[in-house]
Backbone as CSV, one residue per row, in Angstrom:
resi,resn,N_x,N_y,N_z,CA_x,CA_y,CA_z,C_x,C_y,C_z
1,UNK,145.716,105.573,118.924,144.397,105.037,118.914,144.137,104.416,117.557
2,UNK,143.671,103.387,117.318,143.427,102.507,116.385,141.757,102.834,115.965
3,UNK,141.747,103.209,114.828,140.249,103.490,114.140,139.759,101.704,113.661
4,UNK,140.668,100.822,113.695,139.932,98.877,114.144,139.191,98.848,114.147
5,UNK,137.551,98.382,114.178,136.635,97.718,114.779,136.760,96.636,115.612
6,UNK,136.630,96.214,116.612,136.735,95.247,117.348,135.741,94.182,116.586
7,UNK,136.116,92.875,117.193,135.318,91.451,116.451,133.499,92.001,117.008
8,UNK,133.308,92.339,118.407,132.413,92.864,118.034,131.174,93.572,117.519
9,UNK,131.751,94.388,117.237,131.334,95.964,116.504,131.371,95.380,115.445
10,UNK,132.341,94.567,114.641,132.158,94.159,113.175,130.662,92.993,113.276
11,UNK,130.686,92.448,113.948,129.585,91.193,113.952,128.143,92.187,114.577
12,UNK,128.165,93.153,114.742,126.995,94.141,115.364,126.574,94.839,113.887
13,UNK,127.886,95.579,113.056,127.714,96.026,111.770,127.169,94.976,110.854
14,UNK,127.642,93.492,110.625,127.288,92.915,109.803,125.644,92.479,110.029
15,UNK,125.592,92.022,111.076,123.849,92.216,111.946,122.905,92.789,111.185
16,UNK,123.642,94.317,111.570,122.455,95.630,111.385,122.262,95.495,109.672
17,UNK,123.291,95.121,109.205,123.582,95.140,107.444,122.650,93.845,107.326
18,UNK,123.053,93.060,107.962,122.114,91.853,106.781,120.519,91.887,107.115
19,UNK,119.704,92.336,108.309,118.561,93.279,108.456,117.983,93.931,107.632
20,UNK,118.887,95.112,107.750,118.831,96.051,106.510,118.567,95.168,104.822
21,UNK,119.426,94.379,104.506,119.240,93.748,103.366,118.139,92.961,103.211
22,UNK,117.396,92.350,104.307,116.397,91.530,104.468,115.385,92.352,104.719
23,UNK,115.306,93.447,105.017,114.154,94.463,104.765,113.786,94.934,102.978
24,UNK,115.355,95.542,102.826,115.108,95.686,100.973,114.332,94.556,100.456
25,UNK,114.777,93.521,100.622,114.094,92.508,99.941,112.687,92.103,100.078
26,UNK,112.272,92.319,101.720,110.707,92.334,101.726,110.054,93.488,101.054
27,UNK,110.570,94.588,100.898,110.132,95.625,100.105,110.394,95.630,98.563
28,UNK,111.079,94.821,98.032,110.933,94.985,96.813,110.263,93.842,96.413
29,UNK,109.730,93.159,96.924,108.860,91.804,96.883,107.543,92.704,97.036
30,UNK,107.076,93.473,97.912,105.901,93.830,98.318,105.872,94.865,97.152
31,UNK,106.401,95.808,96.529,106.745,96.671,95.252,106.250,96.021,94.004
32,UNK,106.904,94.205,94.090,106.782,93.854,93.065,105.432,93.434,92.949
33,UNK,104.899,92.911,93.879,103.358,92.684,94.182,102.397,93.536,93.907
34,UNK,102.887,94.681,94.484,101.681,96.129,94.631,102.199,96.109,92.554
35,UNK,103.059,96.133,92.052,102.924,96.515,90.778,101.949,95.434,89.489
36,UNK,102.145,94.055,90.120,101.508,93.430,90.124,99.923,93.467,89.426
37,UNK,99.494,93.857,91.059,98.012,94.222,91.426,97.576,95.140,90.203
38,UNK,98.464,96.115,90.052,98.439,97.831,89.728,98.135,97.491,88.195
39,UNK,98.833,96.714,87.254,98.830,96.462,86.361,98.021,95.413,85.989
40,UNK,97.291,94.282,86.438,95.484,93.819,86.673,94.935,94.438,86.680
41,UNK,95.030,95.156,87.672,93.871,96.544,87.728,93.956,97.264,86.551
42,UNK,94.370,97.551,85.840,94.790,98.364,84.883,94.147,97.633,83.688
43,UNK,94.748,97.204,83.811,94.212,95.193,82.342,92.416,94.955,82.744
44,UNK,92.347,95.165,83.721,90.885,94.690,84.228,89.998,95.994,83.316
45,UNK,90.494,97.512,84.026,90.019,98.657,83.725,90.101,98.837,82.044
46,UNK,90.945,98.828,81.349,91.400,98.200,79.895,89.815,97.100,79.252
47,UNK,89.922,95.887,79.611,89.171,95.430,79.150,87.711,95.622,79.398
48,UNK,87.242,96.312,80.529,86.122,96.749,80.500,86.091,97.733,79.497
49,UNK,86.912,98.875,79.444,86.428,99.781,77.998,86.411,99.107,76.951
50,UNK,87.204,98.273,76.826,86.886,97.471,75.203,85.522,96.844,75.386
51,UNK,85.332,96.162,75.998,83.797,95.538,76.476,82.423,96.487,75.754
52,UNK,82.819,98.102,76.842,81.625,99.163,76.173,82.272,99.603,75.226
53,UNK,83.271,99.869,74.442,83.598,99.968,73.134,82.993,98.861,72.309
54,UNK,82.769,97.407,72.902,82.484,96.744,71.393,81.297,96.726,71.624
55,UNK,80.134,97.500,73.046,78.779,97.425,73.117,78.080,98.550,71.946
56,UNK,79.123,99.803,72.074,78.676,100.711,71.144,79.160,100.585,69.909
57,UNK,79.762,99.867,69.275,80.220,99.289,68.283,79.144,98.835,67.803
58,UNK,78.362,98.063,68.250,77.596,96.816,68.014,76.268,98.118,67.423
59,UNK,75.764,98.722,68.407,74.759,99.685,68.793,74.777,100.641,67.512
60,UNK,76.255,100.890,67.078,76.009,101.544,65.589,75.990,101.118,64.624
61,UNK,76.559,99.993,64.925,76.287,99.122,63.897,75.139,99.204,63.260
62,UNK,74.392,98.224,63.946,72.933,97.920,64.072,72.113,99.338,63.156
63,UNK,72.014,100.494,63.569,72.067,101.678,63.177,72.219,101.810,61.901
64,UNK,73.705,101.561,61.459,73.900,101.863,60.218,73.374,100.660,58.994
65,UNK,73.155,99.569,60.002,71.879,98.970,58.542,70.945,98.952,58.731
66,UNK,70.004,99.810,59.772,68.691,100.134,59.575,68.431,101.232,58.821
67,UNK,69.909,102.101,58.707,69.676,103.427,57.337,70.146,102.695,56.266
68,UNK,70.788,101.868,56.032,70.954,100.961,54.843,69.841,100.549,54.558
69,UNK,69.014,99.800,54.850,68.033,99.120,54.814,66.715,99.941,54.758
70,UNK,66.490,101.049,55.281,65.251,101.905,55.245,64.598,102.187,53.684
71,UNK,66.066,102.374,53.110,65.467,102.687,51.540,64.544,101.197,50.797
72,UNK,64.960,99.999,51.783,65.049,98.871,50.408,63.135,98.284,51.261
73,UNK,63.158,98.802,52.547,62.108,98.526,52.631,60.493,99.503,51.902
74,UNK,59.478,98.741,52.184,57.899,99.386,51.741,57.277,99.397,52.758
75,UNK,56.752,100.539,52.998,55.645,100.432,54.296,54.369,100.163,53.696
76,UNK,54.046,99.369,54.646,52.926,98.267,54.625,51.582,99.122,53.838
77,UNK,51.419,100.595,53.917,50.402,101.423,53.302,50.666,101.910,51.170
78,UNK,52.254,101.443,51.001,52.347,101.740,49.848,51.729,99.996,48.858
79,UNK,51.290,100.880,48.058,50.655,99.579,47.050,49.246,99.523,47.102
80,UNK,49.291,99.829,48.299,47.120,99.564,48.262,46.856,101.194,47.801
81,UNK,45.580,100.304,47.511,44.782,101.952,46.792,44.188,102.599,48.126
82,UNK,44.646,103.853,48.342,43.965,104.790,49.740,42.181,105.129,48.770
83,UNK,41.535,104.421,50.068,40.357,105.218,49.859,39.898,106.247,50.313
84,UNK,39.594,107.484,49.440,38.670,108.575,49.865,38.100,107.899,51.565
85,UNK,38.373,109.154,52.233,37.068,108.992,53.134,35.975,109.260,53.346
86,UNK,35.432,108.512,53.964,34.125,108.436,53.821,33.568,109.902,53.866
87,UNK,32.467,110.634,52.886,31.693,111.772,53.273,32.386,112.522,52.223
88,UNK,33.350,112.042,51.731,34.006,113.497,50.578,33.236,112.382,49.135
């Protein structure tokens, strides 16, 4: 008995094989896609935190020269003479 493939069984194997290979390939196309997506998404999610990172950035900023600045200002009551009130 001859373990052969007949012409065939070889043209049935090569079939099922090049299928098979044309499946890998839609799947690593669709892999490469979904990774794609995955990594936008990611970049998207990324630049929104920098976004509210440079909102609160900004927010302390702002902050830290209104305590800079608190000393250099005068409120509007220093300089005038306070008068007694009335009855004393």
């Amino acid at each position: 008995m001859s373990a052969q493939a007949t012409p065939a069984e070889k043209a049935t194997r090569k079939s099922i094989h090049d299928e098979l290979v044309v499946q890998i390939h839609a799947l690593e196309e669709q892999m490469t896609k979904l990774k794609a997506i995955a990594e936008s998404a990611k970049a998207d999610a990324e630049l929104a935190a920098i976004a509210s990172l440079g909102t609160a950035k900004r927010v302390l900023d702002l902050k830290a020269l209104d305590l800079r600045t608190v000393g250099n200002r005068v409120p509007a009551h220093e300089g005038e003479h306070r008068k007694p009130p009335s009855g004393v």
